[in-house]
C-alpha positions, 0 to 999 in steps of 0.5 A: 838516056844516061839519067843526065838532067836535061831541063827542069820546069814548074808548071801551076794549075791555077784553077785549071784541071788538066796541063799539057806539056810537050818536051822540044823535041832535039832533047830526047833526040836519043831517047829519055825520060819525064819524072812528074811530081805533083804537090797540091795542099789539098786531098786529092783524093787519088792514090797517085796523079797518072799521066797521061802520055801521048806517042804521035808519028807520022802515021801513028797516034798511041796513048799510055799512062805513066808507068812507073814512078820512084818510090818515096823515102817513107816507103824505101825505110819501110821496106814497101817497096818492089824492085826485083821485077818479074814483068810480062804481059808482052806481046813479041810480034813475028814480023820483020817489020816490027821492032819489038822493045821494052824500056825500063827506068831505074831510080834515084840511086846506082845499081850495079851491072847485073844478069838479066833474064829474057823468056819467051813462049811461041804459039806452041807454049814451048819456051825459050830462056836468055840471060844477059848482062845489064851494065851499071845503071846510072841514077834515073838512066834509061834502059831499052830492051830488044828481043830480037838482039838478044836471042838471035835465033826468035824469028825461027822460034816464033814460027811465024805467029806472035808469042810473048815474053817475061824478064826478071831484071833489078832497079833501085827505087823504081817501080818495075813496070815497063813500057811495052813497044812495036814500031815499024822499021821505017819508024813511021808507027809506033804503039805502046803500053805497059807490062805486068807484074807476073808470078815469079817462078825462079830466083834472078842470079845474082848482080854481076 
């Protein structure tokens, strides 16, 4: 969760054309993260290898692909790279027994502690706006985002019906793309999928 290196393994393909790994359970026991780097001398004619990441509980089975990446030194000097995110593509269930959530992952560098904004529409396109603190992220620490603990009064908001939601937030040298999650409070099931960049309609303020 705090970017801490929890165990580092090489795998070979030799000949084979998918690999399957699955983390021991007890070491993201309070969350975490995979960074997967792949090298082959050969073209492999794709702009990047995707993962393919599977979420399994007791009653669930979801599927994502790898969401966001760091960026390369070349693209960092080059200025190609995007780290001021504008993400949505968020669905906010109206129910008590989902946890709404979002995870970000910052990069290979700190980033100081920052004011971070949380907008969400309801079914009545009416809008309601948050910002909160992120504290310093730590080099590759993971950060989980929870609506309902942000804005206290969502379940009135809502009204009853599913809206959805955008936050403007900075990483160092990770793309900004979030993963996007609900998970029953008896935590039994669980379904993800990633966000999208959206339009940026207002400036972020500045870091803290």
């Amino acid at each position: 969760v705090k970017g801490k290196l929890v165990k580092r393994e090489k795998f070979e393909f030799n000949g084979k054309t998918t690999l399957r790994f699955t983390p021991i359970k007890k070491e993201f026991y309070e969350g975490g993260s995979l960074e997967i780097e792949a090298i082959s001398n050969k073209e492999l004619k794709i702009p990047y290898s995707a993962i393919m990441v599977v979420y399994e509980t007791t009653n669930s089975l979801s599927m994502v692909h790898s969401y966001s990446r760091l960026y390369s030194s070349y693209e960092i000097e080059e200025g190609r790279t995007i780290a001021d995110g504008h993400e949505g593509c968020w669905t906010i269930k109206s129910n008590k027994k989902i946890k709404n959530f979002a995870v970000a992952h910052n990069g290979n560098q700190y980033i100081d502690s920052q004011k971070a904004k949380l907008t969400i529409k309801n079914f009545l396109n009416q809008k309601i706006e948050k910002t909160f603190l992120i504290e310093k992220l730590n080099p590759f620490e993971t950060y989980v985002i929870k609506p309902n603990q942000i804005i206290k009064s969502l379940d009135s908001f809502l009204k009853g019906k599913d809206g959805s939601a955008c936050i403007d937030f900075r990483l160092k040298n990770s793309f900004t793309r979030l993963l996007i999650g609900w998970e029953d409070i008896t935590n039994e099931d669980l379904q993800v999928t990633h966000s999208r960049a959206e339009e940026h309609t207002s400036e972020l303020q500045s870091p803290m």
